[in-house]
Structure formats: C-alpha cells, structure tokens
Residue frames relative to the residue before (quaternion, step in Angstrom):
aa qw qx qy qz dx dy dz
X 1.0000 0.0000 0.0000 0.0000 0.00 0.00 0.00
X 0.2761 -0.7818 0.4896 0.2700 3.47 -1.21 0.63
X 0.2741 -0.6037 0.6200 0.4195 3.64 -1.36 0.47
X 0.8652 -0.2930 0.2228 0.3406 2.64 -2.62 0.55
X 0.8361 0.3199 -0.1884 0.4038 3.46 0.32 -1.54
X 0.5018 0.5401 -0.4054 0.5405 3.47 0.75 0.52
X 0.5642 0.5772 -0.1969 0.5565 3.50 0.77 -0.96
X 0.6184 0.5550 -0.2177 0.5120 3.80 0.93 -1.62
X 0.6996 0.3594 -0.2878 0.5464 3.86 0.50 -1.66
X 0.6972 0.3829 -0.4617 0.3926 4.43 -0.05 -0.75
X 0.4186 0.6326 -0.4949 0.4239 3.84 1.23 -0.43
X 0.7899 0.4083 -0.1415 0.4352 3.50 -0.14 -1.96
X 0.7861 0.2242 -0.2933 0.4957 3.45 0.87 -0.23
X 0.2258 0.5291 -0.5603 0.5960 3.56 1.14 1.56
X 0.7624 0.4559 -0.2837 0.3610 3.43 0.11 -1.77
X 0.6411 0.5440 -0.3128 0.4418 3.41 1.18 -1.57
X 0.4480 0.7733 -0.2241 0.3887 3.61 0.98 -0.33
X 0.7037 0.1888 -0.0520 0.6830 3.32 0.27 -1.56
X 0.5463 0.3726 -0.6038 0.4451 3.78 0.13 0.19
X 0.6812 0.5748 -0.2636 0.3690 3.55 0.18 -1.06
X 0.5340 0.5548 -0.2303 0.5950 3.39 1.49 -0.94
X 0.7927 0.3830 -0.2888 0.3762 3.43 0.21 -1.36
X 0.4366 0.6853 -0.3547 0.4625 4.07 1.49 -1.13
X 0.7462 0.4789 -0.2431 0.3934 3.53 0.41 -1.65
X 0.6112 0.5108 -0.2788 0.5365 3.43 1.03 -0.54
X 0.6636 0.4613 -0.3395 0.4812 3.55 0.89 -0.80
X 0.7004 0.4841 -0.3366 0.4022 3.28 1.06 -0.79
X 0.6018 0.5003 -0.4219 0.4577 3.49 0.74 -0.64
X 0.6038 0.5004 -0.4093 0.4664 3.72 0.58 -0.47
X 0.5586 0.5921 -0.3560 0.4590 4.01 0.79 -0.82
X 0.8483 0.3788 -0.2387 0.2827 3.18 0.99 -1.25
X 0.5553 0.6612 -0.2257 0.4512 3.17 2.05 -0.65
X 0.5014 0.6276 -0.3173 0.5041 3.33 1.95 -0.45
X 0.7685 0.4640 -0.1461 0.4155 2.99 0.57 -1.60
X 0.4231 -0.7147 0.3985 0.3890 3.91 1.85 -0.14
X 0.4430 0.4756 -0.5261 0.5485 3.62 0.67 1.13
X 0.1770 -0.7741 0.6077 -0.0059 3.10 -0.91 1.80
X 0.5140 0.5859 -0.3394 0.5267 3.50 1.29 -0.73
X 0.7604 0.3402 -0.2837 0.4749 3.77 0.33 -1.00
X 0.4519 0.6604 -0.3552 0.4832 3.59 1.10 0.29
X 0.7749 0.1964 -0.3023 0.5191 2.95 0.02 -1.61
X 0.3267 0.7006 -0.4739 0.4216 4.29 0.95 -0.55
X 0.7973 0.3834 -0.1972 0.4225 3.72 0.23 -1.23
X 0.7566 0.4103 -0.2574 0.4393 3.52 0.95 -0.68
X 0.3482 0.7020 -0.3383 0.5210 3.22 1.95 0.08
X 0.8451 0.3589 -0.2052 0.3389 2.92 0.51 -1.14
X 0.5639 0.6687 -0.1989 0.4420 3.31 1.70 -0.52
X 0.4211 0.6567 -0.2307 0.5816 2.95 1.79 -0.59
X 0.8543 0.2536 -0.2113 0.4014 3.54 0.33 -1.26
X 0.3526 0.6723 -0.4240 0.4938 3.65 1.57 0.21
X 0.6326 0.4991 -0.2467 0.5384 3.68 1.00 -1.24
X 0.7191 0.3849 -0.3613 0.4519 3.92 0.64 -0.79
X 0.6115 0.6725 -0.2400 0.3409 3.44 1.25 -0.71
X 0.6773 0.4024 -0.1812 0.5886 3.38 1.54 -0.93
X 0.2273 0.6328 -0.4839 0.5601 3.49 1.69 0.28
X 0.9104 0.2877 -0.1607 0.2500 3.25 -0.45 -1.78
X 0.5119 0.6789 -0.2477 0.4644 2.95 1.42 -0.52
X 0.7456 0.3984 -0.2228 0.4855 3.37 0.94 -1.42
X 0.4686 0.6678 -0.3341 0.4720 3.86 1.33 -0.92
X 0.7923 0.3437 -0.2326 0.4473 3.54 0.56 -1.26
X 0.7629 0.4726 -0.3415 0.2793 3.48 0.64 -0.23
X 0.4841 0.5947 -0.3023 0.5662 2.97 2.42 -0.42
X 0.7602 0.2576 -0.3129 0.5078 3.83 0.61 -0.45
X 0.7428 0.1472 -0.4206 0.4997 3.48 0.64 1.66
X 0.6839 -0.6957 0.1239 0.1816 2.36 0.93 2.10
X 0.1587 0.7153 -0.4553 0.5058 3.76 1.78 0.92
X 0.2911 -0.7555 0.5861 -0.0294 3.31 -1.94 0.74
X 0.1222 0.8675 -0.4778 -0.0657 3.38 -0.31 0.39
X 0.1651 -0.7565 0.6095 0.1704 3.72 -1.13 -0.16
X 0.3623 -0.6862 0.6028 0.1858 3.16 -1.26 1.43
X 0.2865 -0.8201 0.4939 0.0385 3.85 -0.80 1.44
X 0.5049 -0.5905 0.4731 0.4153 3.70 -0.62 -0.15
X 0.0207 -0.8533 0.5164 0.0696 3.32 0.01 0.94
X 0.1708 -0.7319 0.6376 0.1695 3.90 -1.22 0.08
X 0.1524 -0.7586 0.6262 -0.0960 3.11 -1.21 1.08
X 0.4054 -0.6950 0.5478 0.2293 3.66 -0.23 1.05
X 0.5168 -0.6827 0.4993 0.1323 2.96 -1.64 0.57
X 0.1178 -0.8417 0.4569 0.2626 3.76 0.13 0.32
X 0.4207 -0.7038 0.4963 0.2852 3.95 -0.94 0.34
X 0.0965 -0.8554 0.5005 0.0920 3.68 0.41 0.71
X 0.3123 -0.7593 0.5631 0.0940 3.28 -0.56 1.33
X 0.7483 -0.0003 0.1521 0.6457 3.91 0.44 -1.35
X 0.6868 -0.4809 0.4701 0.2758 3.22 -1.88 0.56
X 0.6277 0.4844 -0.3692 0.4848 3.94 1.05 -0.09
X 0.5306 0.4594 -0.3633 0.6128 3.62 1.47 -0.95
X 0.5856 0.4670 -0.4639 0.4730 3.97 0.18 -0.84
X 0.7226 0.4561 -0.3161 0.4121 4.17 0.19 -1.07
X 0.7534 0.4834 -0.1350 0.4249 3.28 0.98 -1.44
X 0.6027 0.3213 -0.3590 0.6361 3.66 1.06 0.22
X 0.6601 0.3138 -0.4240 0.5348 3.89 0.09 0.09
X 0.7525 0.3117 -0.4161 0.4042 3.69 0.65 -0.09
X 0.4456 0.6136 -0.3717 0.5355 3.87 1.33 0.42
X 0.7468 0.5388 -0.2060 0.3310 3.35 1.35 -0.82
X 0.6165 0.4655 -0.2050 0.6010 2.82 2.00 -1.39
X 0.6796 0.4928 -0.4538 0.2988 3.40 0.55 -0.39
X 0.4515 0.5819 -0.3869 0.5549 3.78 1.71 -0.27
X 0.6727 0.4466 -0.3736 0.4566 3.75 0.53 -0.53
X 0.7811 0.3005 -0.3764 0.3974 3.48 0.63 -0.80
X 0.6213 0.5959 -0.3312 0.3864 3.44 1.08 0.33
X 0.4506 0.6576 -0.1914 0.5725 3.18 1.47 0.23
X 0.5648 0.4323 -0.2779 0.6457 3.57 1.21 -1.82
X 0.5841 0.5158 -0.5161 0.3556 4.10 0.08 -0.49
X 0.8033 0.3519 -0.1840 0.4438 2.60 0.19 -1.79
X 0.7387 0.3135 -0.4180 0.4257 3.62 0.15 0.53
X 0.6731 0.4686 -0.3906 0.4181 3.20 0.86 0.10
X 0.2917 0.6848 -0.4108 0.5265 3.13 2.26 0.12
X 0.7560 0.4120 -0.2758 0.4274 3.42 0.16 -1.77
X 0.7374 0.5261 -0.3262 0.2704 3.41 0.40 -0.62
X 0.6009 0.4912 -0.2299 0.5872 3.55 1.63 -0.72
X 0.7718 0.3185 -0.3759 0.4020 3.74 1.13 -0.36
X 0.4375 0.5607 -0.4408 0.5477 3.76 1.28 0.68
X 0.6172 -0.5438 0.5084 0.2549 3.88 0.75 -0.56
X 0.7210 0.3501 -0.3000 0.5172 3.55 0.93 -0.09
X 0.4169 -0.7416 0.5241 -0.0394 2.95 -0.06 2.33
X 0.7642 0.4466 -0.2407 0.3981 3.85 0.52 -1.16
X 0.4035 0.5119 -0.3630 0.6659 3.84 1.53 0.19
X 0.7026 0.5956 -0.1819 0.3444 3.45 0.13 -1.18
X 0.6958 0.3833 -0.1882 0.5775 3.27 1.01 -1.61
X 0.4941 0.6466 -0.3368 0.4736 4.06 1.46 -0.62
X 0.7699 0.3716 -0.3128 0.4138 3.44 0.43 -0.78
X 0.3166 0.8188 -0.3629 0.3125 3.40 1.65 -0.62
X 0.7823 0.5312 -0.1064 0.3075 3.51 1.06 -1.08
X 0.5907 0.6289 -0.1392 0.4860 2.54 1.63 -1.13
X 0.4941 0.6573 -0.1597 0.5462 3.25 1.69 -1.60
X 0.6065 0.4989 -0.2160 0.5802 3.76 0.54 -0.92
X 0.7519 0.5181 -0.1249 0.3881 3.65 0.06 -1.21
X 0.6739 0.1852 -0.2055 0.6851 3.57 0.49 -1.49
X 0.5943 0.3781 -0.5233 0.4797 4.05 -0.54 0.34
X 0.6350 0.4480 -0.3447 0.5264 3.66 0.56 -0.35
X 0.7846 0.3139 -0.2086 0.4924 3.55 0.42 -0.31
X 0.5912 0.4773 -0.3764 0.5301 3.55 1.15 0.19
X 0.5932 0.5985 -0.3748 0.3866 3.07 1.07 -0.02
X 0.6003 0.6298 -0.2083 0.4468 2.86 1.46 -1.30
X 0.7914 0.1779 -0.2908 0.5074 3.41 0.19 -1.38
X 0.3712 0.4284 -0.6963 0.4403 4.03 0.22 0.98
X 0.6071 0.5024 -0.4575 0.4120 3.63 -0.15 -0.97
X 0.8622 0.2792 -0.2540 0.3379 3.65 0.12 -1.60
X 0.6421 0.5599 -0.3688 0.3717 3.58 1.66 0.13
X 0.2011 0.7727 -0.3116 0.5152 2.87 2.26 0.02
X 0.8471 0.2480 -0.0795 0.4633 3.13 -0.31 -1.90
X 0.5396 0.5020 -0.4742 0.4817 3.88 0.64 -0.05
X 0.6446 0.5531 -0.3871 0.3588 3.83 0.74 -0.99
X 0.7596 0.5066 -0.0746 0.4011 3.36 1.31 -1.62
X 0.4564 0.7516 -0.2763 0.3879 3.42 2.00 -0.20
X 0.3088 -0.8088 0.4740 0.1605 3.25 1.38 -0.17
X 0.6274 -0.5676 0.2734 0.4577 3.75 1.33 0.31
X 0.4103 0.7024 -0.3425 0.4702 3.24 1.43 0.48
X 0.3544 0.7911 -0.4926 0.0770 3.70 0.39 0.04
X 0.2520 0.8047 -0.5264 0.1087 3.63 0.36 0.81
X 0.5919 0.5667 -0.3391 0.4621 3.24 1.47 -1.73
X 0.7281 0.4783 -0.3542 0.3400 3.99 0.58 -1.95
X 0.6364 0.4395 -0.4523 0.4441 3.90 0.87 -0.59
X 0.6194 0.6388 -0.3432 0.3008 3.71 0.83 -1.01
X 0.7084 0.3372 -0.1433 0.6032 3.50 1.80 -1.23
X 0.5016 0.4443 -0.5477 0.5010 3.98 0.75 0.34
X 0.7306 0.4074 -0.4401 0.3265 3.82 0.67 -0.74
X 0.4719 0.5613 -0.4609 0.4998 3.95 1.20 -0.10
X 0.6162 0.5509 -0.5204 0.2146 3.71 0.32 0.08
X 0.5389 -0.6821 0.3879 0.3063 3.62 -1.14 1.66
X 0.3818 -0.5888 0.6194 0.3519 3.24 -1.56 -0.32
X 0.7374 -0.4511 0.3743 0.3356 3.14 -1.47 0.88
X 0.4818 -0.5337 0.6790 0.1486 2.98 -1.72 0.75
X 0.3025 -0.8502 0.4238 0.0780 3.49 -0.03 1.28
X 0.5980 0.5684 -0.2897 0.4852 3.50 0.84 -1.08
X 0.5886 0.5910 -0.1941 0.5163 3.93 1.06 -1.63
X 0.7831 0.3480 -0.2597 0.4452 3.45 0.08 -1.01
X 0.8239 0.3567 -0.2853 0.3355 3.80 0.53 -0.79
X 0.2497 0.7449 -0.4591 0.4147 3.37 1.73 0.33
X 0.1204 -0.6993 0.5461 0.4453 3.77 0.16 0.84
X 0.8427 0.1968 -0.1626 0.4739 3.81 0.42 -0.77
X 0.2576 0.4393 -0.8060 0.3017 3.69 -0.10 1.76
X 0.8101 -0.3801 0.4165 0.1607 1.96 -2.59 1.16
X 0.2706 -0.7443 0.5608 0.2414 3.70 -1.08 0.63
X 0.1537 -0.7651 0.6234 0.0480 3.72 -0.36 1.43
C-alpha cells in the first residue's frame, strides 16, 4: 500500500508526464514548421512514450492500491528558432526529468519503501538512455555542416514503443 506522501511524489510525476507529453507535441510541430519531417514524426514518438509512461506509472499505483487523477495540465509553447534550439530545449527538459526521477527515487528509499524505489529504477535506466541519444543527434547536427537531410531522414525511422513492455510497472528494461 502507498502512503499519502508517496502517493503525492507518483501524482507529480503523472502531472510531470502529460507536460512532457504535451512539449513533445509542441516540439514536433516546431519541427514540421521549421520543415523537418523526420524530427516530427521523432517528436510524436516520443509523446507516444510519455502516454505509455503514465500507463506505468498509473498501473503501479493502482496495484498498490494508490489513486491518481489525470488534471488539466498547461505546457508553454516554445518558439523554435533552428533544429539545435529544437534539440537543445528537449535536452534541458529531459535532463530536468531525470533529475526529478532521483530526487524521488531519493524520497522514496529515505521513507523505507524500497518497492517505489526499485520503480523508479526504470525510469533512471530510460532518461540516461535518451540523453545519450539526443547528445549523439546534437552531435551529429553540430558535425552536419548545415546539411541535415540524412539526421531528419533517420529521426523519422524512429519505432514506436512496444506498448505491452513499457506499461509493465516492473518489465525488464530492454
């Protein structure tokens, strides 16, 4: 079972979700503005997995008997000047997100409730996996010499989640 203030931190990191959900969406527009279909369809990918995430999120708090409520959230809009500003605000963002999973999976190991703890574990796995990435693809935008057909051509080949994998609050993270 979850206590209140445990219950309080998987809430905010629902909410922190659909913001994160809603951004991706803002971003894929930025990029469809800016004429990068590949970094588009890349953005709605990701928005996609925000949606599997509050799955897992919600799954775990229902099978320890925990409650949650989907809220009206707002998410600002960003003005996206270039395809490095487009990389460089979604990697500022994710790196707030994976700082956050600490710091709740901090709170969650210094209250005693190891099985929250071992939950965030994934996440922890996940955002480091994807910072990596968008270094690499800010990498390859730096080195692109203004050339950015191939990187938009290979952000638009990116798969969609494996749904079933992702809302498991505890499947393995492949």
């Amino acid at each position: 079972m979850l206590t209140k203030d445990i219950e309080k931190d998987l809430q905010q990191y629902i909410d922190e979700h659909l913001k994160m959900q809603f951004f991706c969406y803002n971003l894929s527009s930025a990029a469809e503005k800016l004429g990068f279909p590949g970094f588009s369809h890349y953005f709605q990918v990701q928005a996609q997995d925000e949606v599997l995430h509050q799955r897992r999120i919600m799954n775990f708090m229902s099978d320890r008997d925990g409650h949650y409520q989907v809220k009206n959230i707002v998410e600002e809009y960003h003005d996206i000047k270039n395809i490095t500003e487009l990389m460089e605000t979604y990697q500022t963002k994710r790196a707030y997100f994976a700082d956050l999973t600490n710091k709740l999976a901090h709170h969650a190991q210094e209250v005693g409730d190891l099985v929250t703890y071992k939950f965030y574990d994934w996440f922890m796995i996940d955002f480091y996996e994807e910072l990596a990435e968008i270094k690499d693809i800010i990498d390859w935008i730096k080195m692109s010499n203004n050339s950015y057909y191939k990187i938009d051509h290979k952000m638009g080949a990116k798969e969609e989640p494996d749904t079933l994998t992702v809302i498991d609050p505890f499947s393995s993270h492949a």
